[in-house]
N, C-alpha and C positions, 0 to 999 in steps of 0.2 A: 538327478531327479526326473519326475516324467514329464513327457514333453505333452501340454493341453492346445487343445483346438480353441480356436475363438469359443465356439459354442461353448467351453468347459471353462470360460475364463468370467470374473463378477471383479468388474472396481470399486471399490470405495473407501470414504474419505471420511473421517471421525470428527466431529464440531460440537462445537459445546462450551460452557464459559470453563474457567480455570478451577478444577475442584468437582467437576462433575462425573471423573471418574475413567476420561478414555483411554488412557495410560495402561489402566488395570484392567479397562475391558479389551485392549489391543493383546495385554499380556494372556487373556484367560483364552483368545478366540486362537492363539498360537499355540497354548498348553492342548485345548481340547481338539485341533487337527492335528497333533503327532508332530508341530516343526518343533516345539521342543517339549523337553521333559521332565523339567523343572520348572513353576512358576517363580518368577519374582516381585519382588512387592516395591513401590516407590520408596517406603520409607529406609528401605533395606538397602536402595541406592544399585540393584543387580535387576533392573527391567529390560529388554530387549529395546525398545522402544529409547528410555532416557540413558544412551551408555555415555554422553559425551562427560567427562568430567565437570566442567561449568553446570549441565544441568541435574548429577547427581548430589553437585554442593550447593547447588539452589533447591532442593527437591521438586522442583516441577518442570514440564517439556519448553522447551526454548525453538527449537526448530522443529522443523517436520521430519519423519521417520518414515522409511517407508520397508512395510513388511507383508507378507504374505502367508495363508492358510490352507488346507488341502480340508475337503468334508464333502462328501459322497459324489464322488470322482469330479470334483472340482478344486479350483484353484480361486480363490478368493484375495485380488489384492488389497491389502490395509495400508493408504496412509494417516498417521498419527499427528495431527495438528497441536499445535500449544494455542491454550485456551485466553489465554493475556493479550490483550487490544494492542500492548505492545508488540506482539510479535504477531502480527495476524499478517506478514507476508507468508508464511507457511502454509493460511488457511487459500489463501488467494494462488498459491504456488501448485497445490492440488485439486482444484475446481476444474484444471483445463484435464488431467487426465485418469480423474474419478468419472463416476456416471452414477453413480445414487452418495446419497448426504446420511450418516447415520447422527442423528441431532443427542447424543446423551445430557441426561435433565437431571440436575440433585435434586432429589424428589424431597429431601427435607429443604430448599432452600427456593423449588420452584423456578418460575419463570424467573432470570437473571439477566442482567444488562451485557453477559455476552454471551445469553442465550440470542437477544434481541439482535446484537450486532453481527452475529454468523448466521444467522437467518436473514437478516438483511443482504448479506453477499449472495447467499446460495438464492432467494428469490430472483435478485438481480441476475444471476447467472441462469437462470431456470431450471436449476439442480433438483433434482429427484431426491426425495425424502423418506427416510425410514426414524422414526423418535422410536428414543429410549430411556425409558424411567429406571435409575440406577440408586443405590445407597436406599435402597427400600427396607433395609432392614435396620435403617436410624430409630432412637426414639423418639426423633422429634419429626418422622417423617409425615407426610400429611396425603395420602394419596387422591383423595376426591379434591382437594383444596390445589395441590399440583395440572390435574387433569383438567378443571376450571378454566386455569390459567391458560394452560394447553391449548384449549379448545378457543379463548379470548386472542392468542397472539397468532395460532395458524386456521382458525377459521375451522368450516365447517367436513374440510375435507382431510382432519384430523380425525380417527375414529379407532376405537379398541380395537385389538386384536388377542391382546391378552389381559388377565387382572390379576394381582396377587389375592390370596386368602385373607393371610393376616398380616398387613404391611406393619411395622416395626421391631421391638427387639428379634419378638418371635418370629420372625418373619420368615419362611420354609417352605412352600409351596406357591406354583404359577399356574392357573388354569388358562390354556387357549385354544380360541372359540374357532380355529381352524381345524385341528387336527381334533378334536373336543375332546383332549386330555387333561390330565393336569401331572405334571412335575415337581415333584418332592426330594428335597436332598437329605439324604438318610447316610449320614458319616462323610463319607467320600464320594459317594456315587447318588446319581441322579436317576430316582425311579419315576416309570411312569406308568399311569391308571387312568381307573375311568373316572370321570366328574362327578363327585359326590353329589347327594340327591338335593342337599341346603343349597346348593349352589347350582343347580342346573336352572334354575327361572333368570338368577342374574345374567347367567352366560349366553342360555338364549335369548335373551332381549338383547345383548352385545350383541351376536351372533347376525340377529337380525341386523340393524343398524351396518355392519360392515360389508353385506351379502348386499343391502339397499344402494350402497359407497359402492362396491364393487360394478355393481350391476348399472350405472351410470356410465361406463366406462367404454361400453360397446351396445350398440340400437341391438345386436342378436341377443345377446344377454339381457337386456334390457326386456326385449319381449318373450326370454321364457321366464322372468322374474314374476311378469302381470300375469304371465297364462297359470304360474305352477305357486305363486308366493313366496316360490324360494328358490334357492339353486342351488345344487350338488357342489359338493368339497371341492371336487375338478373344475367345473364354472364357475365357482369365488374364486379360485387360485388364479383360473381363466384372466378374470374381470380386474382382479389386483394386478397382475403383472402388465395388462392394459393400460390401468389406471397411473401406476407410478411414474412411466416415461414423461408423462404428460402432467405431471403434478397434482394430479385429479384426486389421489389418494394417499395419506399420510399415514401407513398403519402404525399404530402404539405397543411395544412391545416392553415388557418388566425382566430387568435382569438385576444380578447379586452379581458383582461380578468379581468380585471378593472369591467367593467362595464355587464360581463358577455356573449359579444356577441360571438357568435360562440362556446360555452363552452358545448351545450346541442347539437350542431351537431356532435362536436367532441367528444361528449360521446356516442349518438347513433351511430356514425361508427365504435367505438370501441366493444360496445353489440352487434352489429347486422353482423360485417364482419370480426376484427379480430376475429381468430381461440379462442376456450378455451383453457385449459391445455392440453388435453389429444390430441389435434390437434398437437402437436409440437415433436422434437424429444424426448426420452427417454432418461433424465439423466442416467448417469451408476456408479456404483458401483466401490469402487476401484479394484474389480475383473473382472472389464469390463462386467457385468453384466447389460441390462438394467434393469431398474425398473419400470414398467408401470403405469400410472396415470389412476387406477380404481378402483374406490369405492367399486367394491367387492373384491379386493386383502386384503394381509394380511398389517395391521398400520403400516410404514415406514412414518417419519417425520425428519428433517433438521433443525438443529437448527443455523438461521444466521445473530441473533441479540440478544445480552441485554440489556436491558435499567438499571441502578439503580432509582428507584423514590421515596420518599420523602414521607414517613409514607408506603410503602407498602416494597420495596425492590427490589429485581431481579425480573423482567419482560423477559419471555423468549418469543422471536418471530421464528413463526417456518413456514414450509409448509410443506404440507402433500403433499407427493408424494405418494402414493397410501394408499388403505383404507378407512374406517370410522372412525372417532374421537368422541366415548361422555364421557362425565363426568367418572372423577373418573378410567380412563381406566390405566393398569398395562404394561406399559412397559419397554423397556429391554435394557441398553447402554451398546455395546459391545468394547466401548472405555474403562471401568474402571471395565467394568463386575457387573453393581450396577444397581436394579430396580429403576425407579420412575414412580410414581402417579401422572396423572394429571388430579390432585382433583378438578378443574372448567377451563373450555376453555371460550375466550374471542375474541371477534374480537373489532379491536380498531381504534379509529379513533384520532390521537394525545395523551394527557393524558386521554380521554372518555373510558373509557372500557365498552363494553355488553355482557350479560354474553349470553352463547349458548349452545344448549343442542347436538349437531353435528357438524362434517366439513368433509366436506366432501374430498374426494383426489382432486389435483390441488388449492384448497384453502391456502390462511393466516393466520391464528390468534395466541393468545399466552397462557402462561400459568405464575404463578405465583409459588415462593418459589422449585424452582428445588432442591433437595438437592445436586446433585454434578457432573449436567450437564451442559455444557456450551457453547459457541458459536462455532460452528466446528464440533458439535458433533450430531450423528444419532441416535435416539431412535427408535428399531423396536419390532413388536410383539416379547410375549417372543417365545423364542424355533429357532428364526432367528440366525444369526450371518453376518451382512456384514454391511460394515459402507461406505460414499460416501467422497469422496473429500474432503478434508479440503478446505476454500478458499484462495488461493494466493494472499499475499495483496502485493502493491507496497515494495521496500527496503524505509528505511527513510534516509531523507535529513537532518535533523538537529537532533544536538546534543546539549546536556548542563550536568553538573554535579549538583545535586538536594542534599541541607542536612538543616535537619530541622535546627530551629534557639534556640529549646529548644534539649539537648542530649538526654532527657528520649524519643524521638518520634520516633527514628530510628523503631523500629516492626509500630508501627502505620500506616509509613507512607509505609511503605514497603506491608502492606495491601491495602493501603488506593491507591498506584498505582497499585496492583494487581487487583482491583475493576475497574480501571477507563480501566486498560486493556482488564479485561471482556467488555467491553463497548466499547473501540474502539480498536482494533485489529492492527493499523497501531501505538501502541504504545507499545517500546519495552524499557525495564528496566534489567540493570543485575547492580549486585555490581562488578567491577573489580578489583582484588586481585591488578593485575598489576599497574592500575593507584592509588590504594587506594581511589575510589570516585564509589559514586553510580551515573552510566550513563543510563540517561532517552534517548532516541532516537526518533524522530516523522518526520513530515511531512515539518514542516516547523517552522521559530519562533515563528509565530501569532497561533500556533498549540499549542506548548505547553507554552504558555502564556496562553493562556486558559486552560489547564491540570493543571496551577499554580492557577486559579481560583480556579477550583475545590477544590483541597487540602485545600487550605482556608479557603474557604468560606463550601464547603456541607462536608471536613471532619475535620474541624478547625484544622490545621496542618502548622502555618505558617513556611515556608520556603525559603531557597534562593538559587537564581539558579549562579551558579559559571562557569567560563571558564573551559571548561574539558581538560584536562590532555590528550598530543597526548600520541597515545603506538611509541614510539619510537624502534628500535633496535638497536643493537650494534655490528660491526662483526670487522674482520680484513683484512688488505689488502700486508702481506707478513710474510715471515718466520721467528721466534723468539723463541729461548731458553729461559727457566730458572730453577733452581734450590731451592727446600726450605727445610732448615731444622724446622722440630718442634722437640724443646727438652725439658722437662718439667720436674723437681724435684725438691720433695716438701716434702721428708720422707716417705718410705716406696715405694710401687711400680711407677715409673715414666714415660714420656711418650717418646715417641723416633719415630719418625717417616723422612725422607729424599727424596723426588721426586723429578729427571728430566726427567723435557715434553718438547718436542718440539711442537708448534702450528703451524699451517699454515691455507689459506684460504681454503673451503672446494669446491671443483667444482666437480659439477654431473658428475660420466664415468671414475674419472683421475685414473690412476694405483696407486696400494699400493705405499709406498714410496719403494724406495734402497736405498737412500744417501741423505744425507744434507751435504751445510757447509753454517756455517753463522759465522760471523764475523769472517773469518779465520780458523775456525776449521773445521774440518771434521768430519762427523757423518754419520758411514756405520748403515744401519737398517735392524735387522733380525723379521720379521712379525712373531709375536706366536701367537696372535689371534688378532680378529678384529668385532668390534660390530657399525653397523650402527643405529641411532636414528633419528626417525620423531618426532621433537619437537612439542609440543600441540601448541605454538606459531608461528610457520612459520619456515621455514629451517632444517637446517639439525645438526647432531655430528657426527663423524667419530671418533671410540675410539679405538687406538692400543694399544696391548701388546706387547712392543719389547724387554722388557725386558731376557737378556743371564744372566745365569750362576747363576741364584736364587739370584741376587741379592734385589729382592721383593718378599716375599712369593705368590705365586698367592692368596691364599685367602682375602690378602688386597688389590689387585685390584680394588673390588666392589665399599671398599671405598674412594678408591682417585680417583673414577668415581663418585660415591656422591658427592665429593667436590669440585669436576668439576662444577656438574649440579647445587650446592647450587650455587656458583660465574657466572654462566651462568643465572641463574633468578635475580640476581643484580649487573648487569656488570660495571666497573670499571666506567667509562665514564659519564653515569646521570644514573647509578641504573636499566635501563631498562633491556629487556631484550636480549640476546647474541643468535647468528646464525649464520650457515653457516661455522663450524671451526670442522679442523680436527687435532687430538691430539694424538701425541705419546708419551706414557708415555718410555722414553728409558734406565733410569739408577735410583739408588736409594741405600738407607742403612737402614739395618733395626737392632735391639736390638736383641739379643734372650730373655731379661725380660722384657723390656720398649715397646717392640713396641705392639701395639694396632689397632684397628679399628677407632678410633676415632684421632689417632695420623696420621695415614696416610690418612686419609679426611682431616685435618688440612692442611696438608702439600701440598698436592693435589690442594687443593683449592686458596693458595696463592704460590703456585708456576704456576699457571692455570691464575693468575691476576696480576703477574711480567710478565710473556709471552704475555698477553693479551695488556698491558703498551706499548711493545718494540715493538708490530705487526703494528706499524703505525695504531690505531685503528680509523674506521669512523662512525658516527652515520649515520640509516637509517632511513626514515620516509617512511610512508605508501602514496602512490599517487592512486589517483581515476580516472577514467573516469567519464569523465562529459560532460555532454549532453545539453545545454541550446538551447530553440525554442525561437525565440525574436523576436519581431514588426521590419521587415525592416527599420521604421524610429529610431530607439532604437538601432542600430545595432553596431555604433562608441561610444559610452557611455557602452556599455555592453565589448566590445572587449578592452575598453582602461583598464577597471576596472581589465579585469583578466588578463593584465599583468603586473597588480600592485603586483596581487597573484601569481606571479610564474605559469601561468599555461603555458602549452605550446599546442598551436591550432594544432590541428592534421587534420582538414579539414571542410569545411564548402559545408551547399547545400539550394538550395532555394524552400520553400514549401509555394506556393498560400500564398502571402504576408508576409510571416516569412521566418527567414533566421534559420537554425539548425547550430551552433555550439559545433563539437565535439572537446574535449581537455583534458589531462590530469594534475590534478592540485594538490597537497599537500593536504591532510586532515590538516595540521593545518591553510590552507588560507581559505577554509573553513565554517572556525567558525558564520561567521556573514553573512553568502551569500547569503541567506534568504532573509532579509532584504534588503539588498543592491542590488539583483535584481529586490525587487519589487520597490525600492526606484526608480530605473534606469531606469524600464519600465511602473511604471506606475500601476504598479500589471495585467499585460498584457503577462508577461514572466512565462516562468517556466522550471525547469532542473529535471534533475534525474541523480543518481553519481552512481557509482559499484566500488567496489576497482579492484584495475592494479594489483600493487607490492610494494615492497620495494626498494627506492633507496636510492644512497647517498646523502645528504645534501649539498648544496656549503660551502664551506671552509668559510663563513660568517656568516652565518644559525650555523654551528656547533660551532663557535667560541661563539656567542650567547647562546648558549644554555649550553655550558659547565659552564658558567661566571650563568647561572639563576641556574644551580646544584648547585654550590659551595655557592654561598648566601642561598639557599635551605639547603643546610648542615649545614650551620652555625648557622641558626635558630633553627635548630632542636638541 
């Protein structure tokens, strides 16, 4: 194929909620550059974009695609995002090496809750914006009622570019107020004419209105607008290509993409007005270093996709941020300090791959068989050293505990989700010592329901996914003595060991102790030393030496602090683990032959879980913030749900027809919420959680949970 200069090369990235059409508008912008020759249709299951089988028996995109267009000697890359909040690592995986947003809208269904949520990433990232009104030829479509809306969620630097004639059934002509044509599809082919005379006052008032938007964008433009009231097709084009970098302008364009109308004008605005790469700001370096997009700098490439495929392997998708790319070229990852070769470059259009003998800087393509580079990671000429950003992908929503159904599979599968993590990055797996279960983490249920495919089906690994096990804690809530002898003989040297601790709760700031009395007794405290611990789990230990008069050798100290810390990782209660508890160890007896190191951890340890007993102890669970955005008419169905779950509404606000609900709610209510939002909304809703703290349980919740340990023990 041919080889493009930076200057002949246009990123972009397709967003939009799920149902808006990018799929059909990726497939129509590939039929009408020549890469192929037959459309496909989704429902047909034969799209370039959806080839993976999972997502041709779901019918809609699951991962990102990435594909490319050739239209008037340029090279247009397209990546293809899936529209589902559950898989919006895709949309976050092509933000670092797009440079314009093309936003497609159901114009029968309007502004949607993941039109909101992919406009919320692409703001936060400062992504350049092109909207697209698509399905204009519904009959339920609304187009003034759509554009409304438009104009309500991206403000004022939303403006036409084009309008259709007669949006619904009829729907067959696009008039735009740039090139001031209009576009009619007459069978198979797309003609164009001049502006009918009923419609040239609406287009010139549009006209105006985008020439005003344009002409904002530069003080020169700007001042031949006041001198002349208007400006030439070359000075709008001028002033948009200005304006978009900068987010200043968000042109509206109408397409059919069905049937391909308006597909080849929205590709020509794109070749001929958005900026190329090297027009935009300069990504920087984690050293804050920009890196310029120029074919004669030194190879620097971004690696921000894998794919696994299916007789070939890892498929690496990358951009060249500055440089030339050809075959066979030696560079250098300053991640793991390991050369790789990338023995053939490829630009790709779904699973098509062409092989290319260059790429030039600001381009896409990929490479094949990495030996030990991965998504995240920067390969630069050798003799560099700087590597760029990793990407920030959302926290995950849902959880499940994963274990094969055969025991010999546990390494298998532990590969086999290390694989699938190379692949989507918003998938997180650790084994937890604490819960005893391997916790997979994702986006949503429908997320890793599909992740449970995969294992299946592409690594034959059946499995079953289990209720995960909350991390619970365990702390105390008042002061408590006790005492333990361990005394062990058995012939020959024996063991002898004796501790008393006092416990108490441990609060950030409080003074050393001087005195106890608890149950009647008195207990003056003389501080010999004292060692504070940041537990790896959350909270605190506060550990005294009060011991007078040698009645513990100090050197067995250490270990009736060991046996502390052993009864603190399986606390009395359900075995979880223990925080927030301060401890003084204040009397004891010791052998001059029997005692040992191991006899006074013994002792330590169940003298540390008689104390722990009598502390009035409470189980803590982990609470989240949670965030849910939900359809105003969904708003009493969603609010009734989560005070089913203990959460507690901490405030609500109203955003352009959704209501935001913040609240803090229990990680074990939780579990299912996934679901049972979308069940409630309609799949219209979506949240996002960050943990709070640890609090205590109500006296119902802990009564519950000590009654599921004890059955728990018994089994075992």
């Amino acid at each position: 194929m041919k080889t493009y200069q930076t200057s002949q090369i246009r990123n972009i990235t397709l967003a939009g909620n799920s149902g808006s059409g990018k799929t059909t508008l990726a497939e129509s912008m590939l039929f009408v550059g020549g890469v192929i020759n037959r459309k496909g249709e989704v429902n047909s299951k034969n799209t370039v974009s959806d080839y993976r089988p999972i997502e041709q028996e779901n019918g809609l995109s699951l991962f990102s695609s990435i594909l490319y267009t050739e239209i008037a000697n340029t090279k247009i890359n397209i990546i293809d995002n899936p529209g589902m909040d559950d898989f919006i690592g895709g949309l976050y995986s092509s933000l670092f090496p797009s440079d314009i947003a093309v936003m497609l809208i159901n114009s029968t269904n309007g502004i949607e809750v993941g039109t909101e949520i992919h406009n919320r990433y692409l703001e936060n990232a400062e992504k350049p914006m092109i909207i697209v009104l698509n399905h204009l030829d519904h009959e339920k479509t609304n187009f003034e009622k759509t554009i409304q809306e438009v104009k309500d969620l991206f403000g004022g630097n939303a403006v036409l570019a084009q309008f259709p004639v007669n949006p619904g059934v009829g729907f067959d002509s696009i008039i735009d107020v740039i090139t001031n044509k209009m576009y009619t599809i007459k069978g198979n082919e797309i003609v164009v004419s001049e502006i009918p005379a009923q419609y040239a006052d609406e287009a010139e008032e549009i006209k105006t209105a985008l020439i005003e938007k344009a002409a904002e964008a530069d003080e020169s433009l700007m001042e031949l607008f006041f001198e002349n009231d208007t400006l030439t097709e070359e000075e709008m084009m001028r002033g948009i290509a200005a304006g978009l970098p900068q987010r200043g302008i968000f042109p509206i364009f109408c397409v059919n993409a069905k049937n391909d109308l308006g597909v080849k004008r929205l590709l020509e605005f794109i070749a001929n007005v958005a900026p190329s790469p090297d027009k935009f700001p300069a990504p920087k370096n984690t050293q804050g270093e920009e890196i310029i997009c120029d074919a004669n700098g030194k190879p620097v490439i971004f690696l921000f996709k894998t794919s696994i495929e299916e007789h070939i392997g890892e498929i690496s998708y990358f951009k060249v941020l500055s440089g030339t790319l050809t075959e066979s070229i030696d560079l250098y990852n300053p991640k793991n300090n390991t050369k790789e070769r990338l023995a053939s470059l490829f630009v790709c259009a779904g699973k098509n791959r062409t092989k290319v003998e260059k790429l030039f800087a600001g381009d896409i393509g990929a490479t094949v068989k990495l030996k030990s580079s991965k998504t995240g990671h920067t390969l630069v000429s050798p003799g560099m050293d700087m590597e760029m950003p990793a990407i920030k992908y959302p926290n995950p929503k849902h959880r499940v505990a994963v274990k094969p159904l055969s025991e010999g599979d546990e390494e298998k599968l532990g590969e086999a989700l290390g694989r699938m993590r190379d692949e989507d990055s918003t998938i997180i797996f650790e084994y937890s010592k604490e819960l005893r279960q391997l916790i997979v983490q994702g986006q949503g249920e429908y997320h890793l329901n599909i992740l449970k495919w995969h294992l299946e089906n592409q690594f034959k690994i059946p499995v079953e996914f289990l209720k995960p096990r909350i991390p619970y804690r365990e702390t105390i809530t008042k002061v408590a003595f006790a005492d333990y002898r361990h005394k062990k003989q058995s012939g020959g040297a024996g063991q002898f060991g004796e501790v008393h601790l006092i416990i108490e709760p441990y609060v950030e700031g409080a003074p050393d102790p001087t005195a106890y009395k608890i149950d009647g007794k008195e207990f003056k405290i003389s501080v010999r030393g004292k060692e504070t611990y940041d537990l790896e789990w959350g909270g605190k230990l506060e550990y005294y030496n009060c011991i007078v008069g040698g009645a513990i050798d100090a050197r067995f100290l250490p270990a009736i602090l060991k046996g502390i810390m052993e009864k603190m990782e399986v606390a009395p209660l359900t075995g979880s683990y223990a925080r927030d508890i301060r401890v003084c160890v204040v009397d004891g007896k010791m052998h001059p032959v029997d005692s040992n190191e191991i006899s006074f951890k013994l002792a330590g340890r169940n003298a540390f879980s008689l104390a722990f007993k009598k502390a009035n102890p409470k189980i803590m669970e982990p609470i989240y913030n949670l965030e849910v955005l939900v359809p105003s008419d969904r708003m009493g169905d969603v609010m009734s749900d989560l005070q089913g779950r203990r959460a507690l509404v901490m405030g609500m606000s109203s955003q352009k027809g959704y209501e935001k609900i913040m609240a803090r709610i229990p990680l074990a209510e939780l579990t299912n919420y996934s679901t049972a939002l979308r069940s409630l909304s309609g799949g219209r809703a979506t949240y996002e959680i960050t943990f709070h703290e640890y609090q205590q349980v109500p006296p119902d919740v802990q009564e519950q949970l000590l009654k599921e340990y004890e059955a728990q023990q018994d089994e075992e």
